[in-house]
VODO-758673 format. One line per field, with one value per residue (C-alpha): x negated, z, y negated; residue in one letter; chain. Coordinates in steps of 0.5 Angstrom, whole numbers, plus 2048, in hexadecimal, padded with zeros to 3 digits. Layout:
% VODO-758673
x: [X ...]
z: [Z ...]
y: [Y ...]
res: [A ...]
chain: [A ...]
***
This chain:
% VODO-758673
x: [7B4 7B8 7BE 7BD 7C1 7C7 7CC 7D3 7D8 7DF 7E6 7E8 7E3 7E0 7DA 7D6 7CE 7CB 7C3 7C1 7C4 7C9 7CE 7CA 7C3 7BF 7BE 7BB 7BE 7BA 7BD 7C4 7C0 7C1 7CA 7C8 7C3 7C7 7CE 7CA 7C8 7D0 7D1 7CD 7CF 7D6 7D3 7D0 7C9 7C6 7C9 7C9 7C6 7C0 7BA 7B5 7B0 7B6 7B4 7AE 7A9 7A3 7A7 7A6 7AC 7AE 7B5 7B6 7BD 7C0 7C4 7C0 7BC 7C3 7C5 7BF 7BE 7B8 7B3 7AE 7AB 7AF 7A9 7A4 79D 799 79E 79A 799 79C 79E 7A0 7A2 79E 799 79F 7A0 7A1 79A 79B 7A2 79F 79A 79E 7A2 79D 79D 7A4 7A4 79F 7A2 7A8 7A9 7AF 7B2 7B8 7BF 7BD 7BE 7BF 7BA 7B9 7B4 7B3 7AE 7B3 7B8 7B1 7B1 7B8 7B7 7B2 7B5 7BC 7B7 7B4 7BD 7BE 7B8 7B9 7B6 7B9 7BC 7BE 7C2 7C4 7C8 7CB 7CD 7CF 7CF 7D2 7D7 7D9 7D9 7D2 7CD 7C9 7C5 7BC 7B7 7B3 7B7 7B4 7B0 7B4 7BB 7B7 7B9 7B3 7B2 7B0 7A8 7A3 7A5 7AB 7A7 7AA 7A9 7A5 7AA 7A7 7A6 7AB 7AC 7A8 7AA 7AD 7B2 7B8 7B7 7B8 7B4 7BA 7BC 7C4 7C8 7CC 7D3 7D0 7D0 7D7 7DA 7D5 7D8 7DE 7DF 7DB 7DE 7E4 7E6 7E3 7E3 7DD 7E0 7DE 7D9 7D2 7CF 7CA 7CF 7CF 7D5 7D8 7DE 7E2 7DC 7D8 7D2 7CC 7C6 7BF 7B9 7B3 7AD 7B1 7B8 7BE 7C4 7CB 7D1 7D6 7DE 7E4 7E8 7ED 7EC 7E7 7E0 7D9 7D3 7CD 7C6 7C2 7BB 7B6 7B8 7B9 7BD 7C0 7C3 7C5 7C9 7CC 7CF 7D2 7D5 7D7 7DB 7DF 7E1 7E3 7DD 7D9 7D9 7D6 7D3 7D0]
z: [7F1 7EB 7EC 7E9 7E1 7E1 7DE 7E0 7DC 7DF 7DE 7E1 7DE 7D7 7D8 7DD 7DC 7DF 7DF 7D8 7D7 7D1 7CE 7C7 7C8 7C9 7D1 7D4 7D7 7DB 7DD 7DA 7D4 7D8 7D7 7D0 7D0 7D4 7CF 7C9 7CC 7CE 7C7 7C3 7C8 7C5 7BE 7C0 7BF 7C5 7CB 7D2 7D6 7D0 7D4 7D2 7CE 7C9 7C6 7C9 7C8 7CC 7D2 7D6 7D9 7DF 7DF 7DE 7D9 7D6 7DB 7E0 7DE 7DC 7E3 7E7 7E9 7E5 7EB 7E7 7EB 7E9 7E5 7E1 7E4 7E3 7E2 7E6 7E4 7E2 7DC 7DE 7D8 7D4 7D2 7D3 7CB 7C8 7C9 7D0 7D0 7CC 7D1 7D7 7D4 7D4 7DC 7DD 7E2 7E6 7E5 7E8 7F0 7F2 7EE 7E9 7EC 7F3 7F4 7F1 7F0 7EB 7E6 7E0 7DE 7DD 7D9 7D5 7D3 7D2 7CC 7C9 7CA 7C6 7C1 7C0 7BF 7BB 7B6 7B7 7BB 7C1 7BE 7B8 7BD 7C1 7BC 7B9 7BF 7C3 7C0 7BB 7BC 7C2 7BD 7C1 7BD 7C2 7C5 7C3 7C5 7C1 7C1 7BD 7C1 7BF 7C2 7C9 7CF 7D4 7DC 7DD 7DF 7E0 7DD 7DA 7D6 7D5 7D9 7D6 7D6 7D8 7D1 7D1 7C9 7CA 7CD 7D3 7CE 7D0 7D7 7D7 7D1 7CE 7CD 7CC 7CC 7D3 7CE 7CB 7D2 7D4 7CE 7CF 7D6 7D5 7CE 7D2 7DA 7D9 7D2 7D2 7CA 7CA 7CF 7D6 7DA 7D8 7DF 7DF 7E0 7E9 7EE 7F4 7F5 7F0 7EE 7E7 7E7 7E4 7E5 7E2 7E4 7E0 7E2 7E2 7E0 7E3 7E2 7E5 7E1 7E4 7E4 7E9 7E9 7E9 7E3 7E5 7E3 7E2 7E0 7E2 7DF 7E2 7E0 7E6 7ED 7F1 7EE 7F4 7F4 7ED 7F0 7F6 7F1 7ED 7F2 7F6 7F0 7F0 7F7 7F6 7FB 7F6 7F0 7EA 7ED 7F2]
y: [74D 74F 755 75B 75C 760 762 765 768 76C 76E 768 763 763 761 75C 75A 756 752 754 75B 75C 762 762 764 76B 76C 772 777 77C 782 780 784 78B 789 78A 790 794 791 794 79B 79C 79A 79E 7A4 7A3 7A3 7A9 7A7 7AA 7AC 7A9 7AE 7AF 7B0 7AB 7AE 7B0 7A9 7A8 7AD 7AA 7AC 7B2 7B5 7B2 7B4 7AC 7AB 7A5 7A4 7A5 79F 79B 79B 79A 7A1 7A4 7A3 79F 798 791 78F 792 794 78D 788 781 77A 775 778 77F 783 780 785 78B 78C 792 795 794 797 79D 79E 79E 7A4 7A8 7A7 7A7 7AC 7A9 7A3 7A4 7A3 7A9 7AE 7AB 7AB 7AA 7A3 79C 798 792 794 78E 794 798 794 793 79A 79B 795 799 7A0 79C 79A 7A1 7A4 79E 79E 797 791 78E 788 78C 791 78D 788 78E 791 78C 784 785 789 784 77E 77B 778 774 778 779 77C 776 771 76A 765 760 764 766 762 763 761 759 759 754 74D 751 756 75D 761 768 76E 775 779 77E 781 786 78D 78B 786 78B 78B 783 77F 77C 775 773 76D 76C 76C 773 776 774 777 77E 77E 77D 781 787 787 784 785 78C 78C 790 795 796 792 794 798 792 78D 78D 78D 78A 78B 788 785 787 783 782 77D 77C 777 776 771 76B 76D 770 773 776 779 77B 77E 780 784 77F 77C 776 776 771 771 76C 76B 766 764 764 765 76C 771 774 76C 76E 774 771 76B 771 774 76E 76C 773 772 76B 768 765 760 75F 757 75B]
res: [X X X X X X X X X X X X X X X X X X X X X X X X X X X X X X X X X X X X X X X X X X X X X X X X X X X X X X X X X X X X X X X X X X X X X X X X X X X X X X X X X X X X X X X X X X X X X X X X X X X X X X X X X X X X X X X X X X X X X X X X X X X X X X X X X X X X X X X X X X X X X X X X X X X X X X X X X X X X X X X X X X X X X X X X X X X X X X X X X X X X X X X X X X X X X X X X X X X X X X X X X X X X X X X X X X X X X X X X X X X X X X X X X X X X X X X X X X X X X X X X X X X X X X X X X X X X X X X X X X X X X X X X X X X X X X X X X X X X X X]
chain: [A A A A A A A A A A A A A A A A A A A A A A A A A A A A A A A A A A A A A A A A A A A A A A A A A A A A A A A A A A A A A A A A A A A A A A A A A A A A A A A A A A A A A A A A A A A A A A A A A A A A A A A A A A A A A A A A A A A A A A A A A A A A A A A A A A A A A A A A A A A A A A A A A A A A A A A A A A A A A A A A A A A A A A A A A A A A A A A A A A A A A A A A A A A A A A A A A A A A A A A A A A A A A A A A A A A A A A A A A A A A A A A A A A A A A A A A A A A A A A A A A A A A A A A A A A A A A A A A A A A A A A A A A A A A A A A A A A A A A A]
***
């Protein structure tokens, strides 16, 4: 049975792939893609461009007040549920364009299942409304926004919403074919449909947990002690990203396999228990 494509990238080593994966091709990068959303808020706030505690229907007018902001819906605690109403099948989001996303606005306050400020929950539906409240400030799309918010500024160029077929780098299926990647540019893109090659997302993790170049750590970078992480796992793909304290940090994308093992590899890795040729 052939192992599961991995790549490993740390302080300590500058990269190890292993069984058909490679530093240079477009790789997806799920909810890594809230790391950059919630980067582009904070950036656009310092511009003064909008305000973190804006509520959403400022830059979304479908909305109804809900009492819901920005910031609420950066740091997991909107109320809103983690998917959108209907997300099912073999490819979830593939019908959750910006017609649906506008319709859903209009219900936001049915749709949502506790009151804002309560409680954290995970919510891709609500980094899916921040994209586009961020889209409504900037007057731009999100690829736009995000280029000029966050990409650039850091001197990162290798992150897509669409990258070209022949750049992707897809799950081994049956007889070796690809496996299918879910559809994901449409508007749940700034919750987790961006793809990236692994060496783009080390320098993402290191120019914004460590290096900080963009200012404080955005609220959609999750903690654990000295711990700042974040992962994301699509269909058929994973990722973890991580930074300590101390300096040491990895990130492990592996193609196919349980994204918890992903994590695990990750977090093995900073404590020292792990390998990359595990």
């Amino acid at each position: 049975m052939p192992r599961t494509p991995t790549c490993v990238l740390s302080d300590s080593s500058p990269a190890h792939v292993g069984d058909g994966h490679t530093l240079d091709r477009f790789v997806e990068i799920g909810s890594f893609t809230k790391v950059l959303t919630g980067t582009a808020l904070m950036r656009m706030a310092a511009a003064g461009l909008l305000d973190v505690d804006d509520p959403v229907e400022r830059w979304l007018p479908a909305a109804p007040g809900t009492g819901i902001t920005l910031r609420h819906l950066a740091a997991h605690t909107s109320g809103l549920p983690r998917l959108p109403p209907g997300t099912q099948g073999r490819d979830p989001y593939a019908a959750f364009d910006a017609d649906a996303l506008r319709r859903l606005l209009g219900r936001l306050d049915g749709v949502a299942v506790r009151p804002p400020g309560q409680q954290e929950e995970y919510s891709n539906l609500g980094y899916a409304v921040l994209g586009a409240a961020l889209v409504g400030a900037a007057g731009a799309s999100y690829e736009e926004l995000l280029a000029e918010h966050v990409l650039r500024p850091l001197d990162v160029h290798e992150v897509s919403a669409r990258p070209e077929a022949g750049r992707r780098l897809l799950a081994p299926g049956f007889l070796g074919r690809d496996r299918r990647p879910w559809t994901m540019d449409g508007s749940i893109l700034p919750a987790g449909g961006l793809w990236a090659t692994p060496r783009a997302v080390a320098d993402l993790l290191v120019r914004l947990a460590m290096e900080r170049r963009l200012g404080d750590p955005a609220p959609s970078w999750q903690t654990a002690g000295p711990l700042l992480w974040h992962n994301g796992a699509t269909r058929h793909a994973s990722v973890f990203a991580g930074a300590m304290a101390d300096g040491r940090w990895v990130v492990v994308h592996r193609l196919g396999g349980r994204s918890d093992h992903t994590d695990r590899m990750g977090i093995d890795l900073l404590r020292g228990d792990g390998s990359p040729a595990s």
